[in-house]
N, C-alpha and C positions, 0 to 999 in steps of 0.2 A: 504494500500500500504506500504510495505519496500522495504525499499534504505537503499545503502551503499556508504558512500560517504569516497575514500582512500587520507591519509591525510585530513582527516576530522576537525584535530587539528588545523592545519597554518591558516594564514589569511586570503587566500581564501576559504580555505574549509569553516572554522568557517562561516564568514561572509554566505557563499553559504546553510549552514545547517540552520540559521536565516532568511533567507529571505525566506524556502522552509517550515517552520515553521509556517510563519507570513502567508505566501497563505495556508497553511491547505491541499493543493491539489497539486496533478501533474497528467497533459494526463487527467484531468475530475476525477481522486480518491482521498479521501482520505487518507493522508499519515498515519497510525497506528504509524511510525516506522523510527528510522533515526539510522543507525550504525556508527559510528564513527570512523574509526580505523586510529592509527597515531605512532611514536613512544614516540611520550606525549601526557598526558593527555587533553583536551580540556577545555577553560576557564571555569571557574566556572561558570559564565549566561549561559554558553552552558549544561552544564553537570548537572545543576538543572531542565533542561526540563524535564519533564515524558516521552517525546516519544521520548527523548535521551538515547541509551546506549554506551557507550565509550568502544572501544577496543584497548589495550597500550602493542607494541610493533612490531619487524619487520612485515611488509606485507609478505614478503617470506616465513616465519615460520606460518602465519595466514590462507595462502590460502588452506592449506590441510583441515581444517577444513571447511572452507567456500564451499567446496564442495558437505555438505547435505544441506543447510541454501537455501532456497529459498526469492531468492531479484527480486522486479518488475522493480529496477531501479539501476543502479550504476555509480557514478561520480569516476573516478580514474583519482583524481589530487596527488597523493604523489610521491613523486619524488626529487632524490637530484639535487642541483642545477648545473648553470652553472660552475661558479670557482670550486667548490669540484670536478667536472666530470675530469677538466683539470689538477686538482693537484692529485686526486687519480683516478686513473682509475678502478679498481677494484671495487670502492665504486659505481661508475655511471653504470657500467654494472652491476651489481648487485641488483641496489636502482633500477632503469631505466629499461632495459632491462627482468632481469631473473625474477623479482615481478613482471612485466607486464603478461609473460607470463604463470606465475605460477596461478595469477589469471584469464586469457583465459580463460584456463585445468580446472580451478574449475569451470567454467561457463560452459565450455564444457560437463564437467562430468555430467552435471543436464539434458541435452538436451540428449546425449547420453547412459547414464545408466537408468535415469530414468524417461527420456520420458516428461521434463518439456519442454515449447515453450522457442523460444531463450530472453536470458534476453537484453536488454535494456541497452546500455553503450555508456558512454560520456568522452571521453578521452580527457584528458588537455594538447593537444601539444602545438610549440613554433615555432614563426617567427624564431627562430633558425636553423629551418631547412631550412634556406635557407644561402645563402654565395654565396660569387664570386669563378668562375672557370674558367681557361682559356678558356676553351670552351663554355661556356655559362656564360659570362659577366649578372654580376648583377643589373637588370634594377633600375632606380631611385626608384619606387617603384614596391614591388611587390603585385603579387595577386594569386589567387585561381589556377592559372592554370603555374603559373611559375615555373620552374622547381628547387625542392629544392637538394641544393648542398652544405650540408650542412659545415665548416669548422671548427668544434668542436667534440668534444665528446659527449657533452651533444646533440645539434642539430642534431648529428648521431645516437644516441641512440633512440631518439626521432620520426625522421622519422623512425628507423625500426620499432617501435612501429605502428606505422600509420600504415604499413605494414601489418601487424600481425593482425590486427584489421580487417582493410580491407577483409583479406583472411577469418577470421573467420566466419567474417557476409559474405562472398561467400557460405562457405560451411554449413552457417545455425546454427553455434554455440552459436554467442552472433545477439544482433540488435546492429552492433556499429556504433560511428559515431566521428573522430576525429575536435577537434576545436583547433587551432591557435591561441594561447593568447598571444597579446603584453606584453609589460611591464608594470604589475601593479603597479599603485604607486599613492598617496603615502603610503608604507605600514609602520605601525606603530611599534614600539617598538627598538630592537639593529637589526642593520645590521648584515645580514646572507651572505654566501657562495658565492651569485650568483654575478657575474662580473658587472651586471646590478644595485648593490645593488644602487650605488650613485644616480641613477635617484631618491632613495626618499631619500636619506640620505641630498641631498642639499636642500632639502624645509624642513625636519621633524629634522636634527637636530638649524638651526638654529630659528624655532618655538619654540624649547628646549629651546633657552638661547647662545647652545652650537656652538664652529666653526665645520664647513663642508671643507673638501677636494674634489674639484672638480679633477679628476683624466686624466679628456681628455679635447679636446679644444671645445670653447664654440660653435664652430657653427657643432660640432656634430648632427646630425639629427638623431631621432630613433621615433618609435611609440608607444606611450604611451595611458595607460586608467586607469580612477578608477574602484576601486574592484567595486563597482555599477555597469558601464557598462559591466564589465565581468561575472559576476554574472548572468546579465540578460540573455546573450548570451547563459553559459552554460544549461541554463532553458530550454530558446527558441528551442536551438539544441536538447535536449532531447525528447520534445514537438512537434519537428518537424516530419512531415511524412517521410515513403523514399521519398516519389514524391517529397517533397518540399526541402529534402535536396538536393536533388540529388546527386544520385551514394553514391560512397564508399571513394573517397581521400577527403581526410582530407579540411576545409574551413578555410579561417581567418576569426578571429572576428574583427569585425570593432574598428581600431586605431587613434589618434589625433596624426597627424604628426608635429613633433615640434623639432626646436631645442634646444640644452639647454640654450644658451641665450636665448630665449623667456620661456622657464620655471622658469630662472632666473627675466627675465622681470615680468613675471606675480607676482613670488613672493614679487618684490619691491610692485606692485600694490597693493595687498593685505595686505601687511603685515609692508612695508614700509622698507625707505632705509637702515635704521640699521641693520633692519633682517638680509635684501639681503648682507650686508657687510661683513656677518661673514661666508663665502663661500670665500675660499682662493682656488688658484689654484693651484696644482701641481702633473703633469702631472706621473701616476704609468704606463711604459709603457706595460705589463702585462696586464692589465686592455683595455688599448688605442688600444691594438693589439687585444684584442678580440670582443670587441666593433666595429673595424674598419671593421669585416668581417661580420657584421651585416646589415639587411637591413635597407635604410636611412628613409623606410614610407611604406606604404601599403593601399593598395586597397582591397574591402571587396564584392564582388558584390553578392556572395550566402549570405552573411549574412544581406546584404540589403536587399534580396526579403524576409529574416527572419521577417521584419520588424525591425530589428537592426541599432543601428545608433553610434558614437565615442557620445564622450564630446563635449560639444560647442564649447569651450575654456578650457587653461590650467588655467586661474586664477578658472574657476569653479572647477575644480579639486582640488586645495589648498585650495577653502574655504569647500568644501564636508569634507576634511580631518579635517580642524578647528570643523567641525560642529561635527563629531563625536568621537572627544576630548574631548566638551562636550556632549556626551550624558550621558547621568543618568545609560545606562546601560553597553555600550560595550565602554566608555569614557574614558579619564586619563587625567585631566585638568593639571597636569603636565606636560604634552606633550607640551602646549602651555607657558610653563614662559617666554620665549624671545618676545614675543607678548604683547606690550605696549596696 
């Protein structure tokens, strides 16, 4: 079996390429083959695998090629984030949008030129595509069947994506199937682009040593998961039949609905009050205003009959993060020097 997994480099990809590794298998095959494509290179434990090959550079310049390469499977999670989308437009229509569909056409092309069955695709959408509208008020939380409206760029982009997808797998192009991923966290290393960055910036940097900027106010509510539970999800969905997904519009993956005081909370629990101290407040309203068009929780009910389930708890989340700080291979016990 080959796969392509887009943005194979980032944290979920990487993380999603290692756990699809460690099973050996997808759908009942074995995996030969995992492609990599990102616009960086993928960590070094990633890229010493043997049935790792890495491909370094745009997606939108790679898909002309990807048009003879036959793949049994492809995860396309690459993708710029939320803030980059709202501060350049061009960049998210382009990262989002036109490499979405550039790589359809090359899946297309395999089906329609030369006769291969439709490929297999797992698309990494966002509770972003939902938002308040006057006309359709944004329920406490949402789920599978709530109507997304979306109020971002990036969340726009996104559900057209769904779209695209949908229609393809209509007309027999690819097998797709879009998933809805909360907010993963906590992700490790410098904060990135995404508006959402501070849900791990306030547990991972002060694990550091270092102070955190809490950007919004603490009883903000959003739904959050570890890359584990996401992980699994995007498997499970791949794995899944039509019948079990059912239909074509896009599912959430199941999230821990939390606010950031109790993420705060959980952190003291873990880690102890001094950590939790070095989280100072002050409010970037940029930040607060796009946050605030976000859904507060979510409901998961296709990705339950997945067999899919959220976190227990957010303290379990902080220590999963601790735990693979230390691991011996994809670790950085630096990450934890603020940890007495």
């Amino acid at each position: 079996m080959r796969l392509l997994i887009t943005g194979g480099a980032g944290f979920v990809g990487a993380r999603l390429a290692r756990a699809l590794l460690a099973r050996g298998a997808l759908d009942g095959r074995r995996i030969e083959r995992i492609v990599l494509a990102d616009q960086a290179a993928p960590p070094a434990w990633l890229a010493a695998e043997a049935r790792v090959e890495a491909r370094v550079g745009p997606l939108l310049q790679a898909c002309s090629a990807l048009r003879e390469e036959p793949f049994d499977g492809v995860f396309h999670l690459a993708s710029a984030v939320s803030g980059e989308c709202e501060l350049d437009f061009d960049l998210g229509m382009t990262s989002n949008l036109d490499s979405t569909r550039a790589l359809l056409d090359a899946l297309r092309h395999r089906v329609q030129k030369l006769g291969a069955a439709p490929t297999k695709l797992v698309f990494s959408s966002s509770i972003a595509v939902f938002g308040p509208d006057p006309a359709h008020p944004l329920p406490a939380l949402v789920g599978d069947a709530t109507l997304p409206t979306p109020q971002t760029s990036y969340g726009t982009q996104k559900l057209v994506c769904e779209q695209l997808i949908a229609d393809y797998t209509r007309k027999g192009f690819v097998d797709g199937r879009a998933a809805r991923l909360v907010t993963v966290t906590v992700r490790p290393g410098r904060p990135n682009g995404a508006a959402s960055s501070f849900f791990s910036g306030i547990i991972r940097e002060p694990l550091a040593g270092q102070e955190a900027v809490l950007p919004v106010d603490p009883t903000v509510s959003h739904p959050v998961a570890s890359v584990q539970r996401m992980v699994e999800g995007l498997i499970a969905v791949h794995e899944a039949s039509r019948e079990a997904f059912v239909g074509r519009t896009a599912l959430n993956l199941p999230g821990l609905n939390v606010t950031v005081q109790q993420m705060l909370d959980a952190l003291e629990a873990v880690a102890g009050p001094a950590v939790r101290a070095r989280v100072r407040p002050e409010r970037d309203e940029r930040i607060a205003g796009i946050v605030a068009n976000w859904p507060r929780g979510v409901t998961f009910a296709r990705a339950a009959a997945l067999g899919l389930r959220p976190d227990a708890g957010f303290e379990d989340i902080v220590r999963q993060y601790i735990a693979d700080c230390r691991d011996p291979v994809i670790g950085n016990p630096q990450a934890l020097k603020g940890l007495a």
